[in-house]
C-alpha positions as CSV (number, residue, x, y, z in Angstrom):
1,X,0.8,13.4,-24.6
2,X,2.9,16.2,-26.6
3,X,0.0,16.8,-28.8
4,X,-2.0,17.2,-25.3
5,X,0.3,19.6,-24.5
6,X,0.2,21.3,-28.0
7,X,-3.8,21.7,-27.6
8,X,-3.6,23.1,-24.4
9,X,-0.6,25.5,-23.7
10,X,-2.1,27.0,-20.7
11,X,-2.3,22.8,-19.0
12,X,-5.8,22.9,-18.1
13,X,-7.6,19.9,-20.7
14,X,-11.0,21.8,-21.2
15,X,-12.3,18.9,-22.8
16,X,-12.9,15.1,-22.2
17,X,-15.7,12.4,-21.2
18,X,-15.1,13.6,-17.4
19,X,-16.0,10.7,-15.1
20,X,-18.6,9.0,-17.0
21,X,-21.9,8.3,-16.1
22,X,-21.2,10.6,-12.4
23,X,-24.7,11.6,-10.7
24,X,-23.3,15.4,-10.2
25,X,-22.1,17.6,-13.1
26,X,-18.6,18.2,-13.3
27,X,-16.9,20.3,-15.5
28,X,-14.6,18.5,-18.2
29,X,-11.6,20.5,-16.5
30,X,-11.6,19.8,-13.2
31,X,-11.0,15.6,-14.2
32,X,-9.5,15.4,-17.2
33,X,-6.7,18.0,-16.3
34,X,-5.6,15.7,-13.0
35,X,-5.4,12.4,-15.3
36,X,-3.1,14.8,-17.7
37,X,-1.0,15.8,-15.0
38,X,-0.1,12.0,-14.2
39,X,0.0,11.0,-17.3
40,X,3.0,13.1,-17.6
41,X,3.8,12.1,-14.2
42,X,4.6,7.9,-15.5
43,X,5.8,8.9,-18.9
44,X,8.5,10.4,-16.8
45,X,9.0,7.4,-14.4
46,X,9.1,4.7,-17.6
47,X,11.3,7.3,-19.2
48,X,14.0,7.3,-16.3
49,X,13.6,3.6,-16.3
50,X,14.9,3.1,-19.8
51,X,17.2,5.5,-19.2
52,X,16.3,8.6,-20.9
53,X,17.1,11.2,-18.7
54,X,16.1,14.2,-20.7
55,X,12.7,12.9,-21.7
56,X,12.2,12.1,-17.8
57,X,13.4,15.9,-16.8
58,X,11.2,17.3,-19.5
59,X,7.7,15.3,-18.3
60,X,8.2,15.8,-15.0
61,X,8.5,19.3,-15.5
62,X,5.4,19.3,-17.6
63,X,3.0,17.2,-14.7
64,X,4.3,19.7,-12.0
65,X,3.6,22.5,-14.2
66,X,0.0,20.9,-15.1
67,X,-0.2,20.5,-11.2
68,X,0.4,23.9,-10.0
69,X,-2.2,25.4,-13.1
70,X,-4.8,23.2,-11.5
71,X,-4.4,23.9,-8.3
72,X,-3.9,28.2,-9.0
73,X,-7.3,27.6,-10.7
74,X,-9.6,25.3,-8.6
75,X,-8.2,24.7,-5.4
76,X,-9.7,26.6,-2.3
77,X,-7.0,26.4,-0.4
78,X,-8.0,27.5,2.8
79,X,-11.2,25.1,2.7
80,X,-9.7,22.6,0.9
81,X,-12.7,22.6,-1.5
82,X,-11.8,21.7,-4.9
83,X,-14.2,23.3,-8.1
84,X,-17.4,22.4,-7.0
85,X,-16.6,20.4,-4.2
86,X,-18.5,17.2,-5.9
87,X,-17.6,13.9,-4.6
88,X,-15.8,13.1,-7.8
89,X,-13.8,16.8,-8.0
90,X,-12.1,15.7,-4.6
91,X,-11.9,12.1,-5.1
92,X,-9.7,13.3,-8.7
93,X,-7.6,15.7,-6.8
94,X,-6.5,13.4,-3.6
95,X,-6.4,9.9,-5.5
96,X,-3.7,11.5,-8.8
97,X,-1.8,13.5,-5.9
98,X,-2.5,16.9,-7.2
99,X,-3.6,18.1,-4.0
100,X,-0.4,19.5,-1.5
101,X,0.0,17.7,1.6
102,X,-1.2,20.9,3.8
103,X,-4.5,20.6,2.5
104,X,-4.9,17.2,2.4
105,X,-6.7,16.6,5.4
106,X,-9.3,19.5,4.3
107,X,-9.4,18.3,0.4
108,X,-10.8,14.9,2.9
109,X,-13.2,16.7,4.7
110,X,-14.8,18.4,1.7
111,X,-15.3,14.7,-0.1
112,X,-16.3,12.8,3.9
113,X,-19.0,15.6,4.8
114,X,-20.7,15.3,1.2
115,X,-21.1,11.5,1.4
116,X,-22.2,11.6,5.4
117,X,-24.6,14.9,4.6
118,X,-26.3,15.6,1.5
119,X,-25.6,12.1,-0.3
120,X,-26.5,10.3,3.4
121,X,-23.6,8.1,2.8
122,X,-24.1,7.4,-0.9
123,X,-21.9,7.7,-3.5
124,X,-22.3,9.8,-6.5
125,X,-19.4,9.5,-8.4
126,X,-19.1,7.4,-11.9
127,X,-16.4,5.4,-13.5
128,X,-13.2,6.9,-12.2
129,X,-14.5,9.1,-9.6
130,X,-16.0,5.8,-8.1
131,X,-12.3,3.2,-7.7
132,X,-10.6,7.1,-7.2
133,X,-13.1,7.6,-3.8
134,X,-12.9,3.9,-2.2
135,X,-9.4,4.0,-2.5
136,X,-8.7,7.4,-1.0
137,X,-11.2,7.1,2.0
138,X,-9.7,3.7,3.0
139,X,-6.0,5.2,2.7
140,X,-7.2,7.7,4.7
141,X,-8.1,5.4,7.4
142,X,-12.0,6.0,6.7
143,X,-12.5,2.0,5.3
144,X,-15.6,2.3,7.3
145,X,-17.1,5.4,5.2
146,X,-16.3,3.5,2.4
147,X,-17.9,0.6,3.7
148,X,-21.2,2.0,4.3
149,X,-20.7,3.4,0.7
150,X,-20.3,-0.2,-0.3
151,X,-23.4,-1.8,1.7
152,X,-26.4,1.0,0.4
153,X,-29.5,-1.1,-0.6
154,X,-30.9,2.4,-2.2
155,X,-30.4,3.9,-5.2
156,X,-27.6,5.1,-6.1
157,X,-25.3,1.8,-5.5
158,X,-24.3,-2.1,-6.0
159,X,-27.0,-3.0,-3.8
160,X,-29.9,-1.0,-5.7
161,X,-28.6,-3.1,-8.6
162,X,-28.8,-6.4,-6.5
163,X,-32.6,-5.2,-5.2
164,X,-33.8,-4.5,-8.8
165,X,-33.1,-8.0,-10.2
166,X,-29.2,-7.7,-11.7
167,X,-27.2,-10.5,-12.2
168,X,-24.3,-8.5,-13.7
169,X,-23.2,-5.1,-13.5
170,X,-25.0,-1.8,-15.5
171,X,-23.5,0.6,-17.0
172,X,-25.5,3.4,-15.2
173,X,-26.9,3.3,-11.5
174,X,-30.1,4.1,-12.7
175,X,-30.3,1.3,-15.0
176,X,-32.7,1.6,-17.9
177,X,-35.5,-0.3,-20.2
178,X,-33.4,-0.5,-23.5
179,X,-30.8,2.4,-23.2
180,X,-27.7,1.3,-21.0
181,X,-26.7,-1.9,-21.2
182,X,-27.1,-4.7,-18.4
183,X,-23.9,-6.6,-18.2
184,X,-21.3,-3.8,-18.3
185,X,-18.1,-4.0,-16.1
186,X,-17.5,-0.4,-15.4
187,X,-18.5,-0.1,-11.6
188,X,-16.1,-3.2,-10.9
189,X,-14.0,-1.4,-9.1
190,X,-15.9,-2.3,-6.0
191,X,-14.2,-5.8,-6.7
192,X,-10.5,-4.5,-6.6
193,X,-11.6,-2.6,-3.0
194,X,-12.8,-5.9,-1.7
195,X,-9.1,-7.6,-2.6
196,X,-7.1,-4.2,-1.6
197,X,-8.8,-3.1,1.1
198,X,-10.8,-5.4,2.8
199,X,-8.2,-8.3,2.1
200,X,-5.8,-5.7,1.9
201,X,-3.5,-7.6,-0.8
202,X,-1.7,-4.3,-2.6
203,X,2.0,-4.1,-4.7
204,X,3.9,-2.1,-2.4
205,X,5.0,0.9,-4.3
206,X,8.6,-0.7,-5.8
207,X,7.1,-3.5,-6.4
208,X,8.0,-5.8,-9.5
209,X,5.5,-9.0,-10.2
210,X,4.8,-8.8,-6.1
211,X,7.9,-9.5,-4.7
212,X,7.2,-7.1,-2.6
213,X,3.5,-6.6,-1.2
214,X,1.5,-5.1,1.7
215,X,-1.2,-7.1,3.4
216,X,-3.2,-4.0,5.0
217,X,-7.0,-5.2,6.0
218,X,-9.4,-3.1,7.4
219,X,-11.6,-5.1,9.7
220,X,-14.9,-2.4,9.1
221,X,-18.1,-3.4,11.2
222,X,-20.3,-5.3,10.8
223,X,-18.3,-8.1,8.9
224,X,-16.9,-10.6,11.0
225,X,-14.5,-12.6,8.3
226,X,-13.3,-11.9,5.0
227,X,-11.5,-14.8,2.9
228,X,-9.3,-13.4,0.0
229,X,-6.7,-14.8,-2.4
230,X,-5.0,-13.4,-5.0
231,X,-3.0,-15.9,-7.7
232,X,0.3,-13.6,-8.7
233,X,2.6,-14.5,-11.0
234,X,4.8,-15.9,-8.3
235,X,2.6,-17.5,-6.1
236,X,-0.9,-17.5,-4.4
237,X,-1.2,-14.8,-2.1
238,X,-3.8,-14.9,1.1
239,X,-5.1,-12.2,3.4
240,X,-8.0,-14.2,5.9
241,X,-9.2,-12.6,8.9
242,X,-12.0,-13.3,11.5
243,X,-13.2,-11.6,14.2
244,X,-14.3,-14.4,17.3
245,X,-15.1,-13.3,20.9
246,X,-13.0,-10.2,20.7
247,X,-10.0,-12.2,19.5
248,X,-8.9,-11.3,15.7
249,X,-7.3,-14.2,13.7
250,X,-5.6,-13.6,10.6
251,X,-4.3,-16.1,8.3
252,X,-1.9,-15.6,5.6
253,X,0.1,-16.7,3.3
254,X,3.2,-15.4,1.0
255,X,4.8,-16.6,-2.0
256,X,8.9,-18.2,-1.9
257,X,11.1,-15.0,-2.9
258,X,8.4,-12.7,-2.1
259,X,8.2,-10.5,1.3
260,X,5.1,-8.8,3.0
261,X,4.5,-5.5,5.0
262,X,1.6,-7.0,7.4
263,X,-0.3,-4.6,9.0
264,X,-2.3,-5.9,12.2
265,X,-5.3,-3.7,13.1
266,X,-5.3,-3.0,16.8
267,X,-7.7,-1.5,19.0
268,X,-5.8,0.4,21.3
269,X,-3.0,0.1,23.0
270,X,0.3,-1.2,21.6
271,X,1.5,-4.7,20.1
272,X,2.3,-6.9,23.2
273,X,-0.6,-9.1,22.4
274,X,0.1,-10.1,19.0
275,X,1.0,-13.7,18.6
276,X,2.1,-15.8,15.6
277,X,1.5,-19.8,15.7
278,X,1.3,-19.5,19.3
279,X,3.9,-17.2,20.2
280,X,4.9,-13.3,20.5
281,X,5.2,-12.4,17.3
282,X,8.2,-10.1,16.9
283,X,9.5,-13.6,18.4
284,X,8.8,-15.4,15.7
285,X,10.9,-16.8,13.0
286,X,10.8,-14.7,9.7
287,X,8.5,-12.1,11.3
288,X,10.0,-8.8,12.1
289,X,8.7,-6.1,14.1
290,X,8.6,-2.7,12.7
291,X,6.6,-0.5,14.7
292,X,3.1,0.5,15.2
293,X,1.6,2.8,12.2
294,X,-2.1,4.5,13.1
295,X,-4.3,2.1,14.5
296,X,-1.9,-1.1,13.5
297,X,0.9,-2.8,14.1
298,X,3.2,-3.4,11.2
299,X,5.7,-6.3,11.1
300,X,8.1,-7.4,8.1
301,X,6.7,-10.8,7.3
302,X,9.1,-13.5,4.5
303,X,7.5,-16.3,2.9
């Protein structure tokens, strides 16, 4: 990282594979210079974890510093348009927290209207740019957008693979004859979405070995159950949900010494409905009611 910082005294990386194997150029700068900039970001979270205070000051300095030359040089602030405006230039900027929270919603925008227009809900994006977009649409409360990402049977996407005879994942969308290989994990990442976002099984933020988690499932159309478990090192964890004559179910379960965030989709209207085993749920032992968040009800669940 200091040797990062050597090469590049003005903190924008100029050089770098960029996100690898993306269907829309991207200059080097605009995704290499956001991974820099949290990169110096952790070194100074370990570093005030072990205590060296100095070392934590000095990077965090350095990733806010990276962070406001990025921003001076490639944000649009008043569109929220960020370098080009590819999928994977937005996807970069929201997922590594570069973009401020005022333009957030814009930065969004940018990345939804590319995938709904031009791309007619494809993705474009390669090995970062890919796990950086599925993530930040379903945080964003857009699971569905990411869903229809998810579900394309034409090219580019998982399901182009699946239609042209892959057992295993390529390393390009395209696929190729005898130049990419055929059994190459690097679009995986549409695996961790299934477990974090349609399951919804995610660490909560201070977590350590899941003692504390967030159960957070988006119930997208067109997919009327989802089964999900998750071994962690102190227990299984399971996030099931089906959908049954308007009535959603969800069955879960969460590891001794552990506790659980649940989030409860709902489609309008506030929580009085919910039930656990039978009975209102804030009623219920070991669940406690915390309040209604978006479009879901969010209750303090123990094991």
């Amino acid at each position: 990282l200091d040797r990062v910082s050597e090469q590049f005294p003005d903190r924008i990386v100029t050089k770098g594979l960029s996100d690898h194997e993306s269907l829309t150029p991207t200059p080097a700068p605009l995704l290499v210079t956001p991974l820099y900039a949290a990169s110096a970001r952790w070194v100074s979270e370990l570093a005030a974890i072990l205590g060296r205070d100095e070392d934590a000051a000095r990077y965090r300095q350095l990733a806010e510093a990276v962070r406001e030359a990025y921003l001076d040089k490639f944000l649009d602030r008043a569109t929220g348009k960020v370098g080009p405006g590819t999928q994977a230039s937005q996807s970069f900027a929201l997922y590594l927290g570069l973009v401020p929270p005022e333009q957030r919603a814009a930065a969004l925008e940018v990345l939804a209207n590319d995938i709904r227009g031009p791309r007619e809900g494809h993705l474009s994006t390669g090995i970062f740019g890919t796990k950086f977009m599925l993530d930040v649409l379903s945080r964003a409360g857009q699971a569905e957008l990411a869903a229809t990402i998810v579900n394309q049977k034409t090219f580019p996407g998982w399901g182009y693979m699946l239609a042209n005879g892959a057992t295993t994942l390529w390393e390009h969308w395209k696929g190729s004859d005898n130049t990419y290989s055929h059994n190459h994990p690097m679009f995986g990442s549409v695996s961790q979405w299934f477990y974090q976002w349609l399951g919804g099984i995610q660490p909560a933020p201070d977590a350590v070995g899941f003692d504390r988690m967030i159960l957070r499932p988006q119930c997208v159309p067109n997919l009327d159950w989802v089964r999900c478990r998750y071994r962690s090192v102190r227990g299984d964890i399971v996030s099931n949900w089906r959908r049954e004559g308007g009535r959603l179910t969800m069955e879960i379960e969460i590891p001794v010494n552990a506790t659980a965030r649940v989030y409860v989709p709902l489609r309008g209207g506030g929580a009085e409905g919910i039930e656990e085993s039978g009975r209102p749920a804030a009623q219920s032992p070991g669940v406690d009611f915390i309040g209604v968040e978006g479009d879901a009800a969010v209750y303090r669940v123990g094991p």
